[in-house]
C-alpha positions in Angstrom: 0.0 0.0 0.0 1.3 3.8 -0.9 2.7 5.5 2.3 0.9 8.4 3.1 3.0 11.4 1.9 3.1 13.0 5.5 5.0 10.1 7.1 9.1 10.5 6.7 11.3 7.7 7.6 14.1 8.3 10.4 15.8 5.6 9.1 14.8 3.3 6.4 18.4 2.5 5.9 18.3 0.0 8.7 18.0 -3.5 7.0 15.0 -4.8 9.3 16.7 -7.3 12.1 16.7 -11.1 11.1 15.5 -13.3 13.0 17.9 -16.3 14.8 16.8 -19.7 15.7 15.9 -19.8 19.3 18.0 -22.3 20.8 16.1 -25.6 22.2 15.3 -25.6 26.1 16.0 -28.6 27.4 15.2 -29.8 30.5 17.8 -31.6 33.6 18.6 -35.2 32.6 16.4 -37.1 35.2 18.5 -39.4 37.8 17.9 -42.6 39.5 16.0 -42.3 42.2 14.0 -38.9 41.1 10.4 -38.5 42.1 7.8 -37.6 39.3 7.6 -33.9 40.2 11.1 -33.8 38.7 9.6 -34.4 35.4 6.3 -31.6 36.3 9.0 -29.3 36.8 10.4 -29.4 33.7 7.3 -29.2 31.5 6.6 -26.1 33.7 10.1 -24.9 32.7 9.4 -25.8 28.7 6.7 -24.1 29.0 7.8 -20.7 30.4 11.0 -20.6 27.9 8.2 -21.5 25.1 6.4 -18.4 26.0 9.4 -16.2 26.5 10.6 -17.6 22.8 6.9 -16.6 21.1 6.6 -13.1 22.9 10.3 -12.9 21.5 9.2 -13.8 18.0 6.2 -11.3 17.7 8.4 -8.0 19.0 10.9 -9.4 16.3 8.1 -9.6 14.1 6.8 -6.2 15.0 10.1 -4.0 14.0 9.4 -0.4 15.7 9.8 2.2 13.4 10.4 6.4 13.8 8.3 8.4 11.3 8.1 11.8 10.8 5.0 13.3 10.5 5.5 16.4 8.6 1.9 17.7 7.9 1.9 18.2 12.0 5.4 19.8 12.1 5.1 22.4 9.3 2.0 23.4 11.5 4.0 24.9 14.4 5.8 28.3 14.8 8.7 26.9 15.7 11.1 23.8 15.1 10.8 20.4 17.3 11.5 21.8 20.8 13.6 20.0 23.7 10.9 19.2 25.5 9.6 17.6 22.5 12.4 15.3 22.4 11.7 14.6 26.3 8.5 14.0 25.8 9.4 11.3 23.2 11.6 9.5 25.5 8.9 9.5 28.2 6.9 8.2 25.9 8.4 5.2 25.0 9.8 4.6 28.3 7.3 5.5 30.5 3.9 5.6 28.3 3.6 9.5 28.6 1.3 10.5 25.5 2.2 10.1 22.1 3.4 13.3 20.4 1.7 14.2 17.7 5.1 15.2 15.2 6.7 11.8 15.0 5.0 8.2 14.6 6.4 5.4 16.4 5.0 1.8 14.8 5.3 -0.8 17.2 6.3 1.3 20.5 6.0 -1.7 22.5 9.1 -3.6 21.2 11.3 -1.2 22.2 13.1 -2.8 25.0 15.8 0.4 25.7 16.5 4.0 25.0 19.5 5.3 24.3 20.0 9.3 24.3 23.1 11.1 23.4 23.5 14.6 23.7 26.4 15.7 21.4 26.8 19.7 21.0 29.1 20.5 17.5 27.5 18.1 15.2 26.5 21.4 12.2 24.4 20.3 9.1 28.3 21.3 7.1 29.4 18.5 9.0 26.9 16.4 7.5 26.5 18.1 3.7 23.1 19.2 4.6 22.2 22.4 2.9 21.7 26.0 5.5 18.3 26.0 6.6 15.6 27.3 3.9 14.9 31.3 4.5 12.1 32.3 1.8 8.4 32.1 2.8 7.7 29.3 0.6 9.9 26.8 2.3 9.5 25.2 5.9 12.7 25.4 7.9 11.6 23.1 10.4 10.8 19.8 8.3 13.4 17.3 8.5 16.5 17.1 6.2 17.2 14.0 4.0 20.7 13.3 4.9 23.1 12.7 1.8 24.8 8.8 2.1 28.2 8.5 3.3 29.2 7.4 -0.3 27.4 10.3 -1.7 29.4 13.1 -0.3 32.6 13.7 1.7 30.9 13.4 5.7 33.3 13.1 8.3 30.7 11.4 10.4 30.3 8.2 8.1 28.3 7.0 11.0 25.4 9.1 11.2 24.8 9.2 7.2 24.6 5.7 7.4 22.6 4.9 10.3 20.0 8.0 10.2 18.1 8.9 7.2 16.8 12.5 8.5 18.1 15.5 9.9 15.3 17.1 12.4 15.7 20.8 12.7 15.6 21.5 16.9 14.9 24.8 18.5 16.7 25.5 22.6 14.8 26.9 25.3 15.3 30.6 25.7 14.1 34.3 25.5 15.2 36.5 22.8 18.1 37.3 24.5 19.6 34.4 26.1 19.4 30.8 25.7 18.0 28.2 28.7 19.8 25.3 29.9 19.5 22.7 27.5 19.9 20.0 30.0 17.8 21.7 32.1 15.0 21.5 30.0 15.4 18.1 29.2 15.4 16.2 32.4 12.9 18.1 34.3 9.4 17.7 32.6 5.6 19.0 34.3 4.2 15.8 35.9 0.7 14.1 35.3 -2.8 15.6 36.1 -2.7 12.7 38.9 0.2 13.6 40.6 0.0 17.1 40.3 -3.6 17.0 42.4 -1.9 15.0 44.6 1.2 17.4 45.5 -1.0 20.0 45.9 -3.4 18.1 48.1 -0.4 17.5 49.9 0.6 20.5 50.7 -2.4 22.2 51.5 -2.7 19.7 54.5 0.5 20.3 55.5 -0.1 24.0 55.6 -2.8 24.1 57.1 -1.6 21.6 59.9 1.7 23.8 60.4 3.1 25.7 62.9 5.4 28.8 62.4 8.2 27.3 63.0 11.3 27.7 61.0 12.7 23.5 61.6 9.6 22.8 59.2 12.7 23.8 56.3 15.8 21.9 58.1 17.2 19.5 55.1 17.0 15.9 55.4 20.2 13.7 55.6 19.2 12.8 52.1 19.1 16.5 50.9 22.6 17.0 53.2 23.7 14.3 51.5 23.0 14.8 47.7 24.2 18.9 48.2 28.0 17.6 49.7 27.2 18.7 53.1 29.8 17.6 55.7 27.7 15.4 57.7 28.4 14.4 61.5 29.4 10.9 62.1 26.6 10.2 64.1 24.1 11.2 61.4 25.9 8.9 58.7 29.1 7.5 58.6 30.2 8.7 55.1 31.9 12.1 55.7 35.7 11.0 57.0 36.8 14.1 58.7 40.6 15.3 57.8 42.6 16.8 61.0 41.1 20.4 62.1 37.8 19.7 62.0 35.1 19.4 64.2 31.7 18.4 64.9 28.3 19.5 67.0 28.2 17.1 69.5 24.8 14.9 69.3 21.4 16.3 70.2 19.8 15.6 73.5 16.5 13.0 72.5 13.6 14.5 73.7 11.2 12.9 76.4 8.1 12.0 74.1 6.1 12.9 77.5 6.9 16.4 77.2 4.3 18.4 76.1 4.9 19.8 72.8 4.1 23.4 74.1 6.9 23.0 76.8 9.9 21.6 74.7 12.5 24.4 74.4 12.6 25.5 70.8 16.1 25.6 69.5 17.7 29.1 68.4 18.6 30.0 64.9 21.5 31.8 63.7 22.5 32.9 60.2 26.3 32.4 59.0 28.0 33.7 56.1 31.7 33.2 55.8 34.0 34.9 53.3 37.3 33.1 52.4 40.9 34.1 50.7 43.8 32.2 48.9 47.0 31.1 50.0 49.2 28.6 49.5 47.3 25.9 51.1 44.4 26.7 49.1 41.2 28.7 50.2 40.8 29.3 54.1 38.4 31.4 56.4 38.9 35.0 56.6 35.9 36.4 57.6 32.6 34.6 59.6 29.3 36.4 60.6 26.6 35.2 62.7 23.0 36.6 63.3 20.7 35.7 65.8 17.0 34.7 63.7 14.7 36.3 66.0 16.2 39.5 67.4 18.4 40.1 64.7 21.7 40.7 66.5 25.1 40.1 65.3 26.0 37.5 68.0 29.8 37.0 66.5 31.8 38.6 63.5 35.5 37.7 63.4 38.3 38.4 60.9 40.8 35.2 60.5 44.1 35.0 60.5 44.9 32.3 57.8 47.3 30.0 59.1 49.8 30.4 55.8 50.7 33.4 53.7 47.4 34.6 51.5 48.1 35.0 47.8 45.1 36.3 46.6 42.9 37.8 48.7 39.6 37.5 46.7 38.6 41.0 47.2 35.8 40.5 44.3 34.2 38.1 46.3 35.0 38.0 49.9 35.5 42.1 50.1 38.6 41.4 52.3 41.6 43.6 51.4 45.3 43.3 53.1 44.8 46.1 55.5 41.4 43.9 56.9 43.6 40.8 57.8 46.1 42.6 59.3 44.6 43.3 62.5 43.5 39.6 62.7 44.7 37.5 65.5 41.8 35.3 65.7 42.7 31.4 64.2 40.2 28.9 62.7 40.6 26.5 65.7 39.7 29.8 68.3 36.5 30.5 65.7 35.3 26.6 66.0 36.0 26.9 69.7 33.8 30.4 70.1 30.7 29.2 67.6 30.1 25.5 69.5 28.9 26.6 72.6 26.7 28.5 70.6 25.7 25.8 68.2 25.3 23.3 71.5 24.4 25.6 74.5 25.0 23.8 78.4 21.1 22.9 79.2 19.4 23.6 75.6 18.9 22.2 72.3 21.2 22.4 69.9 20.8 25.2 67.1 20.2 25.6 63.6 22.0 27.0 61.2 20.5 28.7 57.8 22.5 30.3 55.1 22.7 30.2 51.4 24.5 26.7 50.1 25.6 26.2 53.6 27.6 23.7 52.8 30.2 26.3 51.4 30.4 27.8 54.5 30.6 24.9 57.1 33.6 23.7 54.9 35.1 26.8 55.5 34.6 26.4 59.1 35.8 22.8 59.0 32.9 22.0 60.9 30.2 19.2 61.0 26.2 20.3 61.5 23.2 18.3 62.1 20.6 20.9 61.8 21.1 23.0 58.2 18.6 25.2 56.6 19.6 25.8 53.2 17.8 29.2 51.4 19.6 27.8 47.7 17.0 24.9 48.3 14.2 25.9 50.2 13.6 28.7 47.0 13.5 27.7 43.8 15.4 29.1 40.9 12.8 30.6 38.6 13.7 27.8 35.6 13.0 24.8 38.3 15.5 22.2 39.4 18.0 21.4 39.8 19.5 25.1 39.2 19.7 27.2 42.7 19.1 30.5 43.0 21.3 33.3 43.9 21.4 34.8 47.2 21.3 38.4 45.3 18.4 37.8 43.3 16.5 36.2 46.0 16.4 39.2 48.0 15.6 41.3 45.2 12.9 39.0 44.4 11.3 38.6 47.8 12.5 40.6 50.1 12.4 43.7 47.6 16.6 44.8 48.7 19.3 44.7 46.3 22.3 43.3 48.6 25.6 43.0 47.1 25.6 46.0 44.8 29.6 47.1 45.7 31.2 45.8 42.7 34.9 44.8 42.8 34.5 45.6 46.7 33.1 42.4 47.5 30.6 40.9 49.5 29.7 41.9 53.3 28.8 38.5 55.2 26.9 40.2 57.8 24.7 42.0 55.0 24.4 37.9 53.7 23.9 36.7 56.5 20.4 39.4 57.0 19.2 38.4 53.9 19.1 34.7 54.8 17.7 35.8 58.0 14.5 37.4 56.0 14.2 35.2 53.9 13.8 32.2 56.4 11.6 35.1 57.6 9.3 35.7 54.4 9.1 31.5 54.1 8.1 30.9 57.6 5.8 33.7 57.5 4.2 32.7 54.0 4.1 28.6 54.0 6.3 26.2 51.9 5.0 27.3 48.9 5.9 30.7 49.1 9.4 31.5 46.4 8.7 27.7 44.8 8.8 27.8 40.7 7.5 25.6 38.8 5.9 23.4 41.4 4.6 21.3 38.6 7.8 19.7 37.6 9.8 16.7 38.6 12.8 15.0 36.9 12.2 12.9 34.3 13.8 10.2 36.5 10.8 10.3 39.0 8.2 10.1 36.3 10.2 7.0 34.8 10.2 5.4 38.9 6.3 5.6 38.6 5.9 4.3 34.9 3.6 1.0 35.5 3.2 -0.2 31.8 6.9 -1.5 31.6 6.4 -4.2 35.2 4.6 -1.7 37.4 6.5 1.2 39.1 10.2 1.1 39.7 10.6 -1.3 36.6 12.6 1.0 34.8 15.9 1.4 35.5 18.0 4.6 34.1 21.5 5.8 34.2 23.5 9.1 33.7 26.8 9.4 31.8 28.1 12.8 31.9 31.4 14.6 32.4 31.7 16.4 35.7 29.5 15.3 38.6 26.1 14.3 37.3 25.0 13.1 40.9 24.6 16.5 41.9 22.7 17.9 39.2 20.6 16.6 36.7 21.4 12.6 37.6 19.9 12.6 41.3 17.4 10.9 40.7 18.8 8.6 38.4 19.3 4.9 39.7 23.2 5.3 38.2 25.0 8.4 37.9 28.3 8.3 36.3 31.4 11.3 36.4 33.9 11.1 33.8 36.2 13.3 32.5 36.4 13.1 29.0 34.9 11.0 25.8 36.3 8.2 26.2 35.7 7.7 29.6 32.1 8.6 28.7 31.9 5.9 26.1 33.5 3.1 28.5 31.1 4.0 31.2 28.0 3.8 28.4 29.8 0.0 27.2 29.2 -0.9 30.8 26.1 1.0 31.9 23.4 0.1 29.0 23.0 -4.0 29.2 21.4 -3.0 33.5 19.0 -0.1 32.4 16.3 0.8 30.9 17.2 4.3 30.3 20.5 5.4 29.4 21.6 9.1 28.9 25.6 9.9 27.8 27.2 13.3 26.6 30.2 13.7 24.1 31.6 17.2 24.7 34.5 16.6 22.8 33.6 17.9 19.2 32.3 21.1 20.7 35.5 21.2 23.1 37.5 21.7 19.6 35.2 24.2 18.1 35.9 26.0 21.4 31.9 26.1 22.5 32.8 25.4 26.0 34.0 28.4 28.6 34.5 27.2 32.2 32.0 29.0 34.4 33.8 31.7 36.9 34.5 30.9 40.1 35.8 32.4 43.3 39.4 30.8 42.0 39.5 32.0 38.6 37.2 34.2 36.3 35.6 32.7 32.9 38.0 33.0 30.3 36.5 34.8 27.0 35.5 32.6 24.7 37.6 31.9 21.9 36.9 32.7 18.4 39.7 30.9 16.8 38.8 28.3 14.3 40.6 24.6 14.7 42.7 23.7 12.2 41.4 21.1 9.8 43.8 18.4 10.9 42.7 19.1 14.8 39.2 19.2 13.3 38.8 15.8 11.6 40.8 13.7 14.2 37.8 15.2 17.0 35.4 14.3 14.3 36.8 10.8 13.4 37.2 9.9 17.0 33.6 11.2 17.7 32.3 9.0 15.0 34.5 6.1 15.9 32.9 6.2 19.5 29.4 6.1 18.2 30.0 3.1 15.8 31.3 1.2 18.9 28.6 2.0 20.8 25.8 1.6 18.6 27.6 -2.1 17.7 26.9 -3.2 21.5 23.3 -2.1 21.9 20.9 -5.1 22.0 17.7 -5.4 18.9 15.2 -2.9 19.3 16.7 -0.2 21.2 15.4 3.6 20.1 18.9 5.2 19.1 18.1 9.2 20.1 20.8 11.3 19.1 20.7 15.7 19.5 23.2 18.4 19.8 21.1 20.7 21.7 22.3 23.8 20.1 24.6 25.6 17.2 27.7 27.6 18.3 27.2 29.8 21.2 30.3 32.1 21.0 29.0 35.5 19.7 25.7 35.4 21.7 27.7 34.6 24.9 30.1 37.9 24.0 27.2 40.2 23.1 25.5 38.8 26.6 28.9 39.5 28.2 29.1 43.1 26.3 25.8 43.9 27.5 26.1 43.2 30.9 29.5 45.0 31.4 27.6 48.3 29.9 24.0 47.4 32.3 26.5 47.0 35.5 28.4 50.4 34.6 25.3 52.5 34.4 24.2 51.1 37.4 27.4 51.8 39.4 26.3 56.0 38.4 28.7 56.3 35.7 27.1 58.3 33.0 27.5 57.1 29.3 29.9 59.9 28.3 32.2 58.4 30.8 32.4 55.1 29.3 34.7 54.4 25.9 31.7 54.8 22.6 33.3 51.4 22.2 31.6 49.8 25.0 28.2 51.4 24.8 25.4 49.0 24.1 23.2 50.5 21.7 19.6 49.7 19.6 21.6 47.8 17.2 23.7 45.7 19.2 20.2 44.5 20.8 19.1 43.7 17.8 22.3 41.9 16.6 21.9 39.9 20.0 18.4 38.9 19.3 19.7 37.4 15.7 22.9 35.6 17.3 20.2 34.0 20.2 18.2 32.6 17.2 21.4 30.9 15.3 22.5 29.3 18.5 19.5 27.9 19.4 19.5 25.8 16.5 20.2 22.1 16.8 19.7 18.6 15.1 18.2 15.7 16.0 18.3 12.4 14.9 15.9 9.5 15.4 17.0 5.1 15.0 15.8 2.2 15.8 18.6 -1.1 16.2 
């Protein structure tokens, strides 16, 4: 029968899979002496492999198959989005609804998923022509990708396995581009579950008091943010000499009346830190009582070694600050735990903003944290935490940390944790959340029933970095490495136990010099680079990258779904307008007047507009679609 003209093919190449004798099951060779329910046993035996071997045969009968369903794509304003591509995975893996741009035939044979994100794969790359711009063409139908024998491709691989090119828009405004992992692994949950979170929560507000230990972080949340964590709480934080820990809180008599148990005190710390030859140490700490407000302690400390760099641009401590400071780390922990564990009382709690930061500063060990980086929510969701600045410019309606290259003023940190602790206290949990109706993909996957009821499906991260603390938390396996090769080892290993497997190669855009290390109190980002490779440096990244994907693609089992995207074009120019833009924004608000700054730096009407075009090219990406 004609295929409707609608329907594309994501990859008719693909010779369909043959299908192999099943090997004959036979039973244990019966010996003297056996009973007859030897023999029952194995006919019950024959009969399970028989039904394994027929439910075998029809999924190898019933090849799934991508299609593209381009009457429903030239529809939309824009180009497949990344939440599309989510959605697809969810789909298959965890019977979210069908999307309405792509067919999948046979959905239920798919036995794994496979998702790559690879950022520096260009349609040059793969002698795909620039995307149409005239109003009678579509840009975001999918491109026919030329064969491997057909034109010079230095990705053999993907001409040969993919027949189409899907044109992919990022997340973003018209001035910056989102997080395109971001967007990926956290998706809005069901109608279900979303009634039942907010059911949830209304109880729990209602049945409340105002009291700020309602926010204290769980072990698990101490754990999965690299909290130091006392020995008693977990033994899984081995503490290095100089450090020291809260002693254990008192258990309360369960006969007391709840009216008549002391409540524990709350203090807000902020701690400010330079460089010396040891690495970063304490120079500053801050501490404010919650409810009055006081400053109960602010020290300057003397770093036991020589600093090097004092971090003024951070920490706002300058030479002439630390050289009046006689006070040592080991007198600081030696002040601060009485106060954390007062003679006769319970023990405190501590808030601040990523906490963790500053008890590692303090070498010391907490079991009662408040964190305000987790108990508000970054306006784009988890798992990105918001900044202590724009907190309380959100909420608390003060801009804090407004003096430039003078640094930061703990105890003027240390307040704005204090109100906001305040404001969420005062307002319920719900107050400063984003995006409530999210989770991570992972948690919609744990409560997938169609694939052997919920927890069946097993997934696994492969990233570079630390995916455990970001967007692999809630993965069941979350792997670091440090480059592609180590990614593609880890992927060998990691796809035969899981369901679910997601894996990054970074080291095609690493060459195109798309990647710029974010800034940190230890070095500032480095501009990004807008040297080309040379060919030679070029085609060994792309013949490796290619050589990695053949490999991998060789090990994966029948009737996996092969989904491949890069997320996003070349970022380079829209990250130095952004940078140019911001540099201009900050001097105006500093007072400087524009005839003060160089014409050369001025931001004008034009240079918005050029940003707006450059946001648009880089949000750009490919994705491609196989079945094994």
């Amino acid at each position: 029968m004609k295929r409707s003209q609608d329907l594309v093919p994501s990859s008719p190449r693909l010779s369909t899979v043959p299908q192999s004798k099943k090997p004959k099951v036979i039973g244990s060779p019966q010996i003297d002496g056996d009973n007859g329910s030897d023999a029952a046993w194995t006919r019950v035996e024959k009969r399970k492999a028989k039904k394994v071997r027929k439910a075998e045969a029809k999924h190898d009968a019933l090849m799934p198959k991508f299609m593209y369903v381009n009457n429903e794509i030239v529809k939309r304003k824009d180009a497949v989005h990344i939440d599309d591509v989510r959605d697809l995975v969810l789909h298959i893996i965890a019977d979210a609804p069908p999307p309405n741009w792509v067919k999948i035939e046979n959905s239920r044979s798919i036995q794994k998923v496979v998702t790559l994100l690879i950022p520096g794969i260009v349609p040059a790359f793969l002698s795909l022509p620039p995307l149409p711009t005239s109003a009678t063409a579509n840009p975001n139908v999918p491109l026919s990708i030329p064969l491997a024998t057909d034109s010079k491709t230095p990705l053999p691989f993907i001409a040969a396995t993919f027949s189409h090119a899907c044109p992919t828009r990022a997340p973003g405004d018209h001035t910056r581009m989102y997080s395109v992992l971001g967007t990926f692994f956290q998706g809005p949950v069901s109608g279900e579950e979303k009634r039942k979170r907010i059911e949830a929560r209304l109880a729990s507000e209602r049945a409340a008091e105002k009291d700020p230990a309602l926010y204290l972080l769980t072990l698990e949340q101490m754990i999965e943010n690299d909290y130091p964590i006392p020995s008693y709480m977990a033994d899984i934080f081995e503490k290095p000499p100089g450090w020291v820990e809260t002693p254990q809180p008192e258990q309360q008599s369960i006969l007391m009346v709840p009216a008549e148990r002391p409540r524990p005190k709350v203090y807000a710390i902020d701690c400010e830190m330079c460089m010396t030859e040891d690495g970063k140490e304490l120079a500053r700490v801050c501490m404010i009582e919650y409810g009055s407000g006081i400053v109960v302690y602010d020290r300057l400390v003397k770093p036991p070694k020589p600093v090097t760099d004092y971090l003024t641009r951070w920490s706002g401590i300058t030479e002439a600050h630390l050289a009046t400071a006689t006070t040592t780390l080991a007198e600081v922990q030696t002040h601060l735990l009485p106060i954390l564990s007062p003679p006769g009382g319970p023990t405190s709690i501590l808030v601040g903003h990523s906490l963790e930061s500053d008890l590692r500063a303090l070498r010391l060990c907490h079991p009662l944290c408040i964190d305000t980086a987790l108990i508000y929510h970054h306006p784009r969701g988890r798992p990105l935490k918001p900044g202590l600045a724009w907190l309380s410019k959100k909420w608390c309606h003060r801009e804090i940390q407004t003096r430039g290259d003078g640094g930061h003023d703990p105890e003027e940190d240390a307040r704005a944790c204090v109100d906001l602790l305040r404001l969420k206290v005062q307002n319920g949990a719900g107050f400063g959340e984003f995006k409530t109706d999210y989770e991570s993909i992972f948690e919609r996957m744990k409560r997938a029933s169609g694939r052997g009821g919920p927890g069946s499906v097993r997934s696994a991260v492969v990233d570079h970095g630390n995916p455990t603390v970001m967007h692999g938390s809630k993965a069941n396996t979350a792997l670091g490495c440090t480059n592609d090769d180590e990614v593609l080892e880890a992927l060998l290993e990691t796809v035969a136990a899981h369901e679910f497997t997601f894996g990054r190669f970074m080291g095609l855009a690493d060459i195109l010099g798309w990647i710029t290390p974010k800034a940190t109190i230890d070095s500032p980002a480095p501009q990004n680079s807008s040297t080309e490779p040379t060919p030679e440096l070029l085609l060994a990244a792309q013949t490796k990258l290619d050589a990695h994907l053949t490999r991998l693609y060789e090990s994966l089992p029948p009737r996996t779904a092969f989904v491949v995207f890069t997320g996003h074009s070349d970022p380079r120019r829209m990250s130095a307008l952004n940078a140019r833009k911001s540099a201009f924004e900050t001097a105006i608000k500093s007072g400087k007047k524009a005839e003060d700054i160089d014409k050369a730096e001025w931001w004008t009407a034009a240079d918005g507009r050029e940003l707006e075009e450059e946001v648009e090219r880089a949000k750009r990406g490919l994705l491609f679609l196989a079945i094994k």
